[in-house]
C-alpha positions in Angstrom: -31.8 -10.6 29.1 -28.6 -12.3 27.9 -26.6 -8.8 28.2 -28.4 -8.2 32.3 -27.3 -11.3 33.4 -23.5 -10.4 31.0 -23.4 -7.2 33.3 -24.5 -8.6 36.5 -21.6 -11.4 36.2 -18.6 -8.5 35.5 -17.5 -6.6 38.5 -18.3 -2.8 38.4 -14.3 -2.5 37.6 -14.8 -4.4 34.7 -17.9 -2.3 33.2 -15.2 0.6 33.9 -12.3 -1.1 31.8 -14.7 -1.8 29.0 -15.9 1.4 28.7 -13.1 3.0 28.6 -11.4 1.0 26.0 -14.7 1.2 24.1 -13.9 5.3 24.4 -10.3 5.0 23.4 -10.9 2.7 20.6 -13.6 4.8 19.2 -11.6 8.0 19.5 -9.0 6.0 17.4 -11.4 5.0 14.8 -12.3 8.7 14.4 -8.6 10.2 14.4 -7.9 7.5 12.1 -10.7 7.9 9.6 -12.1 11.7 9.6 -8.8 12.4 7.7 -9.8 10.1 4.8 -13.5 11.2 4.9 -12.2 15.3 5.3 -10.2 15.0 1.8 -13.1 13.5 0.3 -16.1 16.1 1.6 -13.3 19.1 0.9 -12.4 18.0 -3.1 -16.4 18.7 -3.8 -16.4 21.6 -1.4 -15.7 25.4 -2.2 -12.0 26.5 -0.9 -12.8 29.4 0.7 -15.3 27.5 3.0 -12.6 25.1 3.5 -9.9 27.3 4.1 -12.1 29.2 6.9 -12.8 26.2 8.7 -16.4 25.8 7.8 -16.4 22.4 6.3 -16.4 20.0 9.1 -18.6 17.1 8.5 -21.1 18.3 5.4 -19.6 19.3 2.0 -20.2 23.4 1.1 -21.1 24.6 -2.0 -21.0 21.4 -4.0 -18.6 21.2 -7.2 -17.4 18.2 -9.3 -15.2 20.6 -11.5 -12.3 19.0 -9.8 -12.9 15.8 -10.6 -13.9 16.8 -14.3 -10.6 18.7 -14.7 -8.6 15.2 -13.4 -10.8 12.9 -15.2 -10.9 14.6 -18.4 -7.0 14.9 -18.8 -5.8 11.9 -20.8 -3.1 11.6 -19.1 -4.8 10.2 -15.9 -5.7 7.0 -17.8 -2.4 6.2 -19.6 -0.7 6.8 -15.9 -3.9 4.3 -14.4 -3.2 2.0 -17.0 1.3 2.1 -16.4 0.2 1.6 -12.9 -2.3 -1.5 -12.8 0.7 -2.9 -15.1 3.3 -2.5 -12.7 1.4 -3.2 -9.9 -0.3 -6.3 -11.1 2.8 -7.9 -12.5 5.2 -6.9 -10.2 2.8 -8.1 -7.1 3.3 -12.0 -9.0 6.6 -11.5 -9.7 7.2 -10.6 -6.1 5.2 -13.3 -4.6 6.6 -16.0 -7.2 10.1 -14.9 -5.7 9.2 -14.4 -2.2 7.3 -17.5 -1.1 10.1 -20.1 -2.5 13.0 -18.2 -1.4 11.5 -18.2 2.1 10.6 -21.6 1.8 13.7 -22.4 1.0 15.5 -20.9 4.0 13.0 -22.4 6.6 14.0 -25.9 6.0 16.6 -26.5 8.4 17.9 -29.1 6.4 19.0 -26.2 4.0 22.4 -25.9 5.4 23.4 -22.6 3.6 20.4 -20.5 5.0 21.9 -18.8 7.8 24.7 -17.5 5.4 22.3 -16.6 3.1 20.0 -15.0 5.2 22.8 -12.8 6.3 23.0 -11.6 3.4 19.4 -10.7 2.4 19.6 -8.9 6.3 22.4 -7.2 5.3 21.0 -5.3 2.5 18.1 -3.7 5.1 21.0 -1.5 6.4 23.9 -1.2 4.3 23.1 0.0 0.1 25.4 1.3 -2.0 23.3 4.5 -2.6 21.1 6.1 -5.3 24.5 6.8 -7.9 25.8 3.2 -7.9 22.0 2.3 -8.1 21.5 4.3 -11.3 24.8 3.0 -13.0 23.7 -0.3 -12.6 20.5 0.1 -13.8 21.9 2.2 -17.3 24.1 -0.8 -18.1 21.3 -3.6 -17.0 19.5 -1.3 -20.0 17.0 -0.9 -17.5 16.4 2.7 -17.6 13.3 4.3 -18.9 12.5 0.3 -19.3 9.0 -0.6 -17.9 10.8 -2.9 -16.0 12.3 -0.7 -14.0 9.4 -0.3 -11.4 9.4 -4.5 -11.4 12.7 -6.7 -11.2 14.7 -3.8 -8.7 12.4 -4.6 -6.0 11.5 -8.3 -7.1 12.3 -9.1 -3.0 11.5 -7.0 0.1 14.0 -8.6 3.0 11.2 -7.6 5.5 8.7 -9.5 4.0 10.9 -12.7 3.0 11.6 -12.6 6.8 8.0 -12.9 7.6 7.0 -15.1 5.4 10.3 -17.9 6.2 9.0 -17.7 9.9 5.9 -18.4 8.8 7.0 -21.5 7.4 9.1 -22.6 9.4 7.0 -21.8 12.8 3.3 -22.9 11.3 4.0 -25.9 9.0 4.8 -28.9 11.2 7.6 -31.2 10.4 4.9 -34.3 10.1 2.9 -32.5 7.7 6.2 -33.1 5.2 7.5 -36.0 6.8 3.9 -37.6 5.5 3.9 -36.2 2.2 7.5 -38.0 1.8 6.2 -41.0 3.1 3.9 -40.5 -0.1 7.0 -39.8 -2.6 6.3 -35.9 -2.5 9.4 -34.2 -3.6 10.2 -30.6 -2.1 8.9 -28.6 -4.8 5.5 -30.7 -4.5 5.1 -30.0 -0.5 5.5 -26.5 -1.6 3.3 -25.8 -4.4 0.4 -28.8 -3.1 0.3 -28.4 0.3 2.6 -25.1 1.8 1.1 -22.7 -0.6 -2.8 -23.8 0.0 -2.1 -23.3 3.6 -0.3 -20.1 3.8 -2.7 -18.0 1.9 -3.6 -15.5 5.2 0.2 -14.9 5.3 0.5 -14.7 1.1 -2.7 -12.4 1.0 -0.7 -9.9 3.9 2.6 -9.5 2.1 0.4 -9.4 -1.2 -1.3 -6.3 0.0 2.1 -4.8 1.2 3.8 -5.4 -2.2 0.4 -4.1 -4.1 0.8 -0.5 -1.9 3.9 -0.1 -2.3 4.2 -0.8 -6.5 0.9 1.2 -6.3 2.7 4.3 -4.2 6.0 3.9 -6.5 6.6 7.2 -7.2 10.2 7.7 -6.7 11.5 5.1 -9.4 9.4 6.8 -12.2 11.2 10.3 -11.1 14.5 9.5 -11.4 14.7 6.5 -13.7 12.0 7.1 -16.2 11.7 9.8 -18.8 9.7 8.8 -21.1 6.0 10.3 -19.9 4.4 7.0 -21.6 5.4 5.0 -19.1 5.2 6.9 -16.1 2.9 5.5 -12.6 -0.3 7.6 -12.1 1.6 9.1 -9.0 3.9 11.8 -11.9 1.1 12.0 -13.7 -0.9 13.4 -10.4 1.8 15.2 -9.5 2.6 17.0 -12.6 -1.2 18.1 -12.9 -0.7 19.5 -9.4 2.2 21.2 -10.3 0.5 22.4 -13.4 -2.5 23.6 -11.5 -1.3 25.1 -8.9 0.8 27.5 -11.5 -2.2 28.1 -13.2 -3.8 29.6 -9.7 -0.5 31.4 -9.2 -0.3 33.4 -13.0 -4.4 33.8 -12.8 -3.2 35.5 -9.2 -0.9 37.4 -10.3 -2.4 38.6 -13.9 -6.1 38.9 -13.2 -6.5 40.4 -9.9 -7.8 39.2 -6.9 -10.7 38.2 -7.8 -9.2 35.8 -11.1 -6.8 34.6 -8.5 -9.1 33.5 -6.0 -11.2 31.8 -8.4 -8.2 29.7 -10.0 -7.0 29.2 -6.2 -11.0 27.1 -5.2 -10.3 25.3 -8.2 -6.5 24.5 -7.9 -7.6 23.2 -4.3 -10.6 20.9 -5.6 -8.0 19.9 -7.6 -5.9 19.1 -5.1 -7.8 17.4 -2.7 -9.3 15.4 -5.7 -6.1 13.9 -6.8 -5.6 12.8 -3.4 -8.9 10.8 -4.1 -8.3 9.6 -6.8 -4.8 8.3 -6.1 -5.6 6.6 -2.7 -9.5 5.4 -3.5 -9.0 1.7 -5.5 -6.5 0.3 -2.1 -9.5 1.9 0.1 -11.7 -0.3 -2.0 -9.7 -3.4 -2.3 -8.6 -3.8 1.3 -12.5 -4.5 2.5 -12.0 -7.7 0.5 -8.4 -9.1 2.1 -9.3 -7.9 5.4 -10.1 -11.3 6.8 -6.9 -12.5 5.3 -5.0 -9.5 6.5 -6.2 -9.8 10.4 -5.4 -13.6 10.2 -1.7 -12.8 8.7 -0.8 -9.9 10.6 -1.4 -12.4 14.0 1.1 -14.9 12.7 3.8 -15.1 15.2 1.8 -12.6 18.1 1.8 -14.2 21.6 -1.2 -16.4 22.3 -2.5 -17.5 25.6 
């Protein structure tokens, strides 16, 4: 009854709005997630079937030799293991540099903060390039050093900016002016009252360091050698590599036949790494999402 009398109060123009945004959101939703969904259905499905376009919405021909292969190589684990690390600690070390630099430069009080922030904005589009990057790093000591993947990046500009506007736009100036009043110093407003109250904005620049530490794959490339300490991305990628070889000598060696059967496998393979790279951010963003909507709206127009 309560959605008749919704209806009947909404003019037939309305109805026609709605429904149609209802259409183009759900089309959206489905451009944005059958992608994630196909990878997964196609890593337990046979190639061949995949390749001709017969795997659409059920997997074919059910395998879990993919995922064997990937989850039976050692390697996986010590690059899971490198990767939690560097993700994990270099998420806290960004956010424990982040959110008082930022707090620092949104007190207006702070009279050096425009200079400085001139500087941090300068870096977004002017870097001395990947050489000068790399000499500096060999005489910091910092090649093939675990630390490598951490204090490099220890500040994104982009997400200092968005976190000094948001404390300079949504913590009011009575909010400190009463916690003086109280003999709070400056680092006390921050860590007692500023930090409690910005976690949507601290839980959305968390999730944007974790993805990218997690996606690091070029540092370990170039500035790593040692294949102890390399990200689960080169590990992934080097079994890849590796397999896809494999299908390529079986190809080339065995006939058709020994070719096409390394090739369905190669491509579980494939589509299984994908999976396996990509699946714990699918599974931790369910849990921030209410923190991520709220942050992401910080500083939108309201009316």
């Amino acid at each position: 009854m309560m959605r008749l009398s919704f209806l009947r109060t909404r003019s037939p123009g309305d109805i026609a709005f709605t429904i149609g945004l209802v259409i183009v959101c759900a089309v959206i939703l489905f451009v944005t997630l059958y992608p994630i969904y196909f990878v997964m259905i196609a890593s337990i499905s046979d190639a061949t079937m995949v390749a001709t376009g017969r795997v659409w919405v059920w997997p074919q021909n059910i395998s879990l030799f993919g995922y064997e292969q990937i989850l039976e190589d050692g390697r996986i684990w010590t690059g899971y293991r490198n990767t939690i690390i560097y993700t994990v600690v270099g998420t806290a070390v960004n956010l424990l540099v982040t959110l008082p630099a930022a707090y620092a430069l949104s007190r207006r009080e702070f009279r050096p903060r425009r200079v400085l922030m001139f500087f941090f904005a300068f870096t977004m589009f002017f870097n001395g390039g990947l050489i000068p990057m790399y000499l500096l790093l060999r005489d910091l000591s910092l090649l093939d050093n675990w630390l490598v993947f951490i204090l490099p990046s220890a500040v994104n500009v982009y997400n200092l900016i968005i976190a000094r506007a948001f404390f300079e736009n949504s913590l009011p100036e009575e909010l400190y002016e009463a916690a003086t009043i109280d003999g709070a110093t400056y680092f006390q407003f921050f860590a007692r009252m500023a930090v409690p109250l910005s976690m949507a904005i601290i839980s959305v620049i968390g999730l944007y360091y974790l993805v990218q530490h997690w996606n690091d794959f070029f540092t370990g490339l170039v500035f790593v050698r040692t294949y102890d300490k390399q990200p689960l991305q080169i590990v992934l990628r080097d079994i890849l590599i590796s397999n896809q070889a494999f299908s390529g000598g079986a190809g080339g060696s065995g006939g058709s036949g020994g070719g096409s059967y390394a090739q369905q496998y190669a491509d579980q393979i494939k589509y299984g790494v994908i999976v396996v790279s990509t699946l714990p951010v699918i599974i931790l963003y369910p849990f921030m999402q209410r923190y991520f909507e709220k942050g992401v709206m910080i500083g939108s127009v309201k009316g």
